[in-house]
C-alpha positions as CSV (number, residue, x, y, z in Angstrom):
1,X,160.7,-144.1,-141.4
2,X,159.6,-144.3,-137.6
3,X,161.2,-146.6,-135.5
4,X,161.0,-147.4,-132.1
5,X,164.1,-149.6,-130.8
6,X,164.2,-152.1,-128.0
7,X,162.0,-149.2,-125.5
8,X,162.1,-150.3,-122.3
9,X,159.6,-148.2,-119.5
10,X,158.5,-148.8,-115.9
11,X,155.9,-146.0,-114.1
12,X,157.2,-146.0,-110.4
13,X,155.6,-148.7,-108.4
14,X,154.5,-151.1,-111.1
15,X,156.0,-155.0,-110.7
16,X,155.9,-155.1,-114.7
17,X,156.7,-152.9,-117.2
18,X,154.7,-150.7,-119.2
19,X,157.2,-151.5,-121.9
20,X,159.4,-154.2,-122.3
21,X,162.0,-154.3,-125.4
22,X,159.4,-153.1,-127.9
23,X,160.8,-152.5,-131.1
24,X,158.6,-151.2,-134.3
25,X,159.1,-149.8,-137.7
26,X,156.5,-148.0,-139.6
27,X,158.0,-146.9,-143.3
28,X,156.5,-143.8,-145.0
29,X,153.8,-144.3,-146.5
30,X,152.6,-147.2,-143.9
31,X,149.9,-147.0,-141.4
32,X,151.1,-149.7,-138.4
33,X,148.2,-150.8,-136.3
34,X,149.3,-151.5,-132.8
35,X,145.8,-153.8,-131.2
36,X,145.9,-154.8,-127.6
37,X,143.7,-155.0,-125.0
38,X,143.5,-152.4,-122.0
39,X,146.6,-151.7,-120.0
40,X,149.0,-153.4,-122.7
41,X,151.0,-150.4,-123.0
42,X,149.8,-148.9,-126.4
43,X,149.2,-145.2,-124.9
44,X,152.7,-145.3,-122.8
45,X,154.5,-146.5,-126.8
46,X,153.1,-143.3,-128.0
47,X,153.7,-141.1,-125.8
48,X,157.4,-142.5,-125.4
49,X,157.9,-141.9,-128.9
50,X,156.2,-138.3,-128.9
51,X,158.3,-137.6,-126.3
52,X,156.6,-137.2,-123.6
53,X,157.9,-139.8,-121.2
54,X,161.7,-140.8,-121.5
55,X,162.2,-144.7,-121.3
56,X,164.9,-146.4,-119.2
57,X,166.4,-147.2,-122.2
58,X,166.2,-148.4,-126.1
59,X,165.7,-145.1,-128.9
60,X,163.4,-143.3,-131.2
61,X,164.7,-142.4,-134.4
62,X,162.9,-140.9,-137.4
63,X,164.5,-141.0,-141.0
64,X,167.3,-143.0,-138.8
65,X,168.4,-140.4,-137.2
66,X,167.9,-140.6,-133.3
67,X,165.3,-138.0,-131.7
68,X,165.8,-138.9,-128.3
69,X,167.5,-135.9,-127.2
70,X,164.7,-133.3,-128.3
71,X,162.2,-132.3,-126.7
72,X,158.8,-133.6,-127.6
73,X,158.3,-129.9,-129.9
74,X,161.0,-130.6,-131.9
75,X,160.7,-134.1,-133.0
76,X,158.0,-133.1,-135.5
77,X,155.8,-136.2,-134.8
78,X,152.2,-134.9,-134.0
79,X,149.9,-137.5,-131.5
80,X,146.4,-137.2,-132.0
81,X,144.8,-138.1,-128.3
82,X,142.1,-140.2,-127.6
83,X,140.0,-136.9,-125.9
84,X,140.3,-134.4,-128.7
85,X,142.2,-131.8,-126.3
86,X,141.0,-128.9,-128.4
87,X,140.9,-125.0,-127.1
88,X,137.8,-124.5,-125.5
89,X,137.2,-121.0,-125.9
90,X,138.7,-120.9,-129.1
91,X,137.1,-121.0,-132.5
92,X,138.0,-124.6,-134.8
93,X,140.0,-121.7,-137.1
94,X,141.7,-120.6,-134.0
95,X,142.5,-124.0,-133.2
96,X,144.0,-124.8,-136.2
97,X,145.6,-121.5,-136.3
98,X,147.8,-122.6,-133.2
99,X,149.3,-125.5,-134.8
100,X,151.1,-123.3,-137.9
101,X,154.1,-122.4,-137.2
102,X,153.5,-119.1,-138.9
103,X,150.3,-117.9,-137.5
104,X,150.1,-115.2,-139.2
105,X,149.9,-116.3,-142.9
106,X,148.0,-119.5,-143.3
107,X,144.1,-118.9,-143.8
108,X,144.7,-120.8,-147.4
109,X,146.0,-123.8,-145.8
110,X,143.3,-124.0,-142.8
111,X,140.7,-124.0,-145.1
112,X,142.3,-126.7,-147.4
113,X,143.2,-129.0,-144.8
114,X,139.5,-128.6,-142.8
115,X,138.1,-129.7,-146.5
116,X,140.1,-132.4,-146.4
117,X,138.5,-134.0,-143.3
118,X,135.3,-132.1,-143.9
119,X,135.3,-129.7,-141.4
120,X,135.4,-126.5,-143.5
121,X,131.7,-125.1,-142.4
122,X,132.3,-125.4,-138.8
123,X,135.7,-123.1,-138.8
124,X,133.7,-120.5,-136.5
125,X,132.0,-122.5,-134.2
126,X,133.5,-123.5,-130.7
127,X,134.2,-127.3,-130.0
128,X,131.2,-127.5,-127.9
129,X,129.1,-126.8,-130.7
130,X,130.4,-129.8,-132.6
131,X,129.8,-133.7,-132.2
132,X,132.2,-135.8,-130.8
133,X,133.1,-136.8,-134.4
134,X,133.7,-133.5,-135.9
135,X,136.0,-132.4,-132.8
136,X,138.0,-135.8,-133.7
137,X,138.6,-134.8,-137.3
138,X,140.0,-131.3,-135.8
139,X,142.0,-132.7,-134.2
140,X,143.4,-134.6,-137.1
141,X,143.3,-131.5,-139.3
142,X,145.3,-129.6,-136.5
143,X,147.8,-132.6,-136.4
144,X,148.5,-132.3,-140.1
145,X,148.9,-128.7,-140.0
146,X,151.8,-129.0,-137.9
147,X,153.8,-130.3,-140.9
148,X,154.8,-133.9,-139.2
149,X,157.2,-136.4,-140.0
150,X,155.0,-138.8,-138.3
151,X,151.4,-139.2,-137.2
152,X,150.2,-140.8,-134.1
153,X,146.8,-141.9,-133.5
154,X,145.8,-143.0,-130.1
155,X,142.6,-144.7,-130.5
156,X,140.3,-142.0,-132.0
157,X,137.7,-143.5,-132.7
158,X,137.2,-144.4,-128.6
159,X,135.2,-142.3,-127.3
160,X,132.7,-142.1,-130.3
161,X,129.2,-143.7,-131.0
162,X,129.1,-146.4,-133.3
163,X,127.4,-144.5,-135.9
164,X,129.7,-142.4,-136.1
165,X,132.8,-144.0,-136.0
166,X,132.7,-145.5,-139.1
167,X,132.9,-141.9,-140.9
168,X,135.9,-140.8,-138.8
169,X,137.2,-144.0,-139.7
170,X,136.9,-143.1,-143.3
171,X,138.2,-139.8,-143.1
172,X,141.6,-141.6,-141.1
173,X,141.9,-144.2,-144.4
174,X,141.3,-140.8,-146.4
175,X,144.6,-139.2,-144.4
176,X,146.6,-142.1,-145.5
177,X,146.3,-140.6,-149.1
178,X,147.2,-136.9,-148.3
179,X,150.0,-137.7,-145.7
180,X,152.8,-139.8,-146.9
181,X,155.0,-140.0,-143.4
182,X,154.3,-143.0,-141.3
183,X,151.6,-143.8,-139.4
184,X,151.1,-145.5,-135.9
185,X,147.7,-145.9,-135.1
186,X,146.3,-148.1,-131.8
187,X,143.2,-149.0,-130.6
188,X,141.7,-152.0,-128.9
189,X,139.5,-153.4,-131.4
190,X,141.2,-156.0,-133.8
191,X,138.3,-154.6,-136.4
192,X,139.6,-151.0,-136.6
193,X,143.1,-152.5,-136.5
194,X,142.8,-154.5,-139.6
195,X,140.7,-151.8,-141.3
196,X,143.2,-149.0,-141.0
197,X,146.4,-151.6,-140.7
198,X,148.7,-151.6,-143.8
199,X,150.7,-153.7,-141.3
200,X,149.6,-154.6,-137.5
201,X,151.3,-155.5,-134.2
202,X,149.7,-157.1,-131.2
203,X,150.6,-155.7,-127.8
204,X,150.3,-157.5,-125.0
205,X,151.2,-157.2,-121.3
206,X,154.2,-154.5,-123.1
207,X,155.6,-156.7,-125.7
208,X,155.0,-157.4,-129.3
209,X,153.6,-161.0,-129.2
210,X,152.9,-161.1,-133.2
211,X,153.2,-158.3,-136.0
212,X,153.3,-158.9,-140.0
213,X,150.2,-158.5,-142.5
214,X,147.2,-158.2,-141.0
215,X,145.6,-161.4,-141.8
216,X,148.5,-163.3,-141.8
217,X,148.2,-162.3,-138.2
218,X,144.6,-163.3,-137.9
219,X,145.1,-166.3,-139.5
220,X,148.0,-167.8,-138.5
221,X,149.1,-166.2,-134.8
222,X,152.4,-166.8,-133.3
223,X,151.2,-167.4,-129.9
224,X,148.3,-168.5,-127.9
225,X,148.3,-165.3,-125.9
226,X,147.2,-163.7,-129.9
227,X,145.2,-166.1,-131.3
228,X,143.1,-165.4,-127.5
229,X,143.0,-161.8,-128.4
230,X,141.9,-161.5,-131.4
231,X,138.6,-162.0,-133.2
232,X,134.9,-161.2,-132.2
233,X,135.0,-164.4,-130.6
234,X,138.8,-166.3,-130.1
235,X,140.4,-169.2,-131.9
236,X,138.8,-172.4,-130.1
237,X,141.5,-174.1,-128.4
238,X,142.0,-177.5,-126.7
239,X,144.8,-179.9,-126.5
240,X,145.3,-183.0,-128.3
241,X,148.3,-185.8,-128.1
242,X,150.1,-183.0,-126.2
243,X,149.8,-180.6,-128.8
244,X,147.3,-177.2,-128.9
245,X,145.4,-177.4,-131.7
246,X,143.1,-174.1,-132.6
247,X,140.6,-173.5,-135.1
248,X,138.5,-170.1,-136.2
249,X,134.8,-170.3,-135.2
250,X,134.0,-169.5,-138.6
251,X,136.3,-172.5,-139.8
252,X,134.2,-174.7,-138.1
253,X,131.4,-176.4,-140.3
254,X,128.1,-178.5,-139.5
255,X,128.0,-181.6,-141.5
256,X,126.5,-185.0,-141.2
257,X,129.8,-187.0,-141.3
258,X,131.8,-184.2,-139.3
259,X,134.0,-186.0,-136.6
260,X,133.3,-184.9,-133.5
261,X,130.0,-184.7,-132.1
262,X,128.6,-182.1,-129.4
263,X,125.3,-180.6,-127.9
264,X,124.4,-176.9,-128.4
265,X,125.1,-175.5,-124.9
266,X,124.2,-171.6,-125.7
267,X,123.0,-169.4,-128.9
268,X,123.6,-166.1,-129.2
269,X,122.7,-163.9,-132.2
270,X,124.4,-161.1,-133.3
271,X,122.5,-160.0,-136.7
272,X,123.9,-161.6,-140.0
273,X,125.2,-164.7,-138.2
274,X,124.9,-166.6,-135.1
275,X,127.2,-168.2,-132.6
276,X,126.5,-171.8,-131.3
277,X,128.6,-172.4,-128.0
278,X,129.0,-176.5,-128.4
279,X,130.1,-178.9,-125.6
280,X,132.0,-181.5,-127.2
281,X,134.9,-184.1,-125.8
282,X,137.4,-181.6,-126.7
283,X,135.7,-178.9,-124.8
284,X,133.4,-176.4,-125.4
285,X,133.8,-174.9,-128.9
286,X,132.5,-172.1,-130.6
287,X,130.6,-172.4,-133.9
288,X,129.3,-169.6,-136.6
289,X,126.2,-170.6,-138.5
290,X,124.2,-167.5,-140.5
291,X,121.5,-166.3,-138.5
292,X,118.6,-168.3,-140.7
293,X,119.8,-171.7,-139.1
294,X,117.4,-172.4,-136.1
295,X,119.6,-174.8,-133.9
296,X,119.1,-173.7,-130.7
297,X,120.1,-175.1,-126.6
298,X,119.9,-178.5,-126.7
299,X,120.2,-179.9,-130.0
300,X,122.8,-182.5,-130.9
301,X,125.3,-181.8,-133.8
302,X,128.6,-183.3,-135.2
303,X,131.0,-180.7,-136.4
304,X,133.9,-180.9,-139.2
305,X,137.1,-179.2,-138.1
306,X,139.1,-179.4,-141.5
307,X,142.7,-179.9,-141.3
308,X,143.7,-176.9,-143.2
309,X,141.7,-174.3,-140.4
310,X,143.6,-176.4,-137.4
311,X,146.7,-174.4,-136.0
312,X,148.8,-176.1,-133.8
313,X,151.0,-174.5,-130.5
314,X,153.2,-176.3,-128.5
315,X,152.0,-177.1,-124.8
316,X,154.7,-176.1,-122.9
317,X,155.6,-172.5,-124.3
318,X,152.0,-171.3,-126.1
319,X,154.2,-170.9,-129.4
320,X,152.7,-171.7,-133.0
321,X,154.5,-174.7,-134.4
322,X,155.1,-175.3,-138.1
């Protein structure tokens, strides 16, 4: 197990902290997805855990044993960045080669661990010769071959086009069943999170606002502050008898006897569905329809928020209520 306990970090000159009481456990065998937006602290948890910045306080303990103390080469927990950081004038087989800790008697495990992320072809070409892609799934081969405890993924997929982040994406759900350590994987985008996510954890402003199974998360968040964060488009939010009430755009339905009544304001398309921005007494909401529905600006609709979709969040402190 990797656990992170109550880390507390402040860079030099900041008013808040990068980190503040964080605390996360990630069993083997369990990818953790930490999601939160820019800035929330996701790269500093890393690389306080790696061990490459100390905290002001709180631990890091693997198998529960504290690692603290060593330094960030001898706490066997391997961080794949989000720039591949790869040897420029070195060969992928001479990259990998550097990560063994016998370098001279490991040709059979390169080549078994490039297969495995589907690299093996390219072990004599330099990184420059490869896509952006490939030199990610490198990086992830020369991660593994440093025989880990734990595996640390700072948003990988990052810097890569979208076609061709859904492979690397593949081939990280395809180390889950070749590495059996924990996990901790972070990224920015809720999709990726739930994807890869066994478990996930929203970060924001350097605390854990909500973590538990993914789409309990999604569902049902603990705070304003998550329900805000995640999803292509946010819960809908408004208040009502002193109470916030929130509802899923896609929980939203168009119905002749719905009870609350709006005018399109905006439509924006995005492919297989549709989102109808709707200015209604509670506000303006946000609507899915599928694409094929031609409501457009300016039409007048009544919408049924059913009771089951409605989440409700005290006023005063942003916190879900039962």
């Amino acid at each position: 197990m990797l656990s992170a306990v109550d880390l507390i970090f402040d860079y030099a000159g900041h008013s808040r902290r990068a980190l503040d009481r964080v605390s996360v456990d990630v069993k083997d065998g369990m990818t953790l997805a930490v999601v939160g937006p820019s800035g929330a602290g996701k790269t500093t948890l890393l690389r306080v855990i790696a061990g490459l910045l100390r905290p002001q306080s709180g631990d890091v303990r693997i198998g529960g044993s504290s690692v603290l103390q060593r330094a960030p080469q001898d706490r066997r927990i391997a961080l794949v960045a989000q720039d591949d950081a790869l040897f420029a004038n070195m060969s992928v087989r001479e990259n990998l080669r550097f990560a063994l800790r016998d370098r001279q008697n490991g040709n059979g495990r390169i080549r078994t661990t490039a297969a495995t992320v589907h690299v093996e072809e390219h072990l004599d070409r330099r990184p420059r010769e490869l896509s952006g892609g490939e030199r990610q799934r490198v990086s992830i081969a020369r991660a593994l071959l440093s025989d880990p405890l734990a595996l640390l993924l700072d948003e990988p997929l990052a810097h890569l086009d979208p076609s061709l982040r859904r492979s690397v994406r593949d081939e990280v759900l395809g180390v889950r069943q070749r590495f059996r350590g924990p996990i901790l994987y972070v990224t920015h985008d809720h999709v990726e999170a739930m994807t890869i996510g066994d478990r996930l954890a929203v970060l924001v402003d350097g605390r854990i606002e909500d973590s538990g199974d993914p789409q309990r998360v999604f569902d049902s968040p603990r705070s304003v502050t998550v329900a805000r964060f995640l999803g292509e488009r946010p819960m809908n939010l408004f208040e009502h008898d002193g109470v916030i009430l929130g509802i899923r755009p896609e929980c939203i339905t168009l119905s002749a006897t719905g009870a609350l009544s709006g005018r399109v304001a905006h439509r924006e398309n995005t492919g297989p569905d549709a989102y109808l921005e709707v200015q209604t007494e509670r506000g303006l909401l946000a609507v899915r329809i599928p694409s094929g529905n031609a409501l457009c600006a300016g039409d007048d609709v009544t919408l049924d928020l059913p009771a089951q979709s409605l989440r409700r969040f005290d006023a005063a402190t942003g916190m879900a209520l039962a």
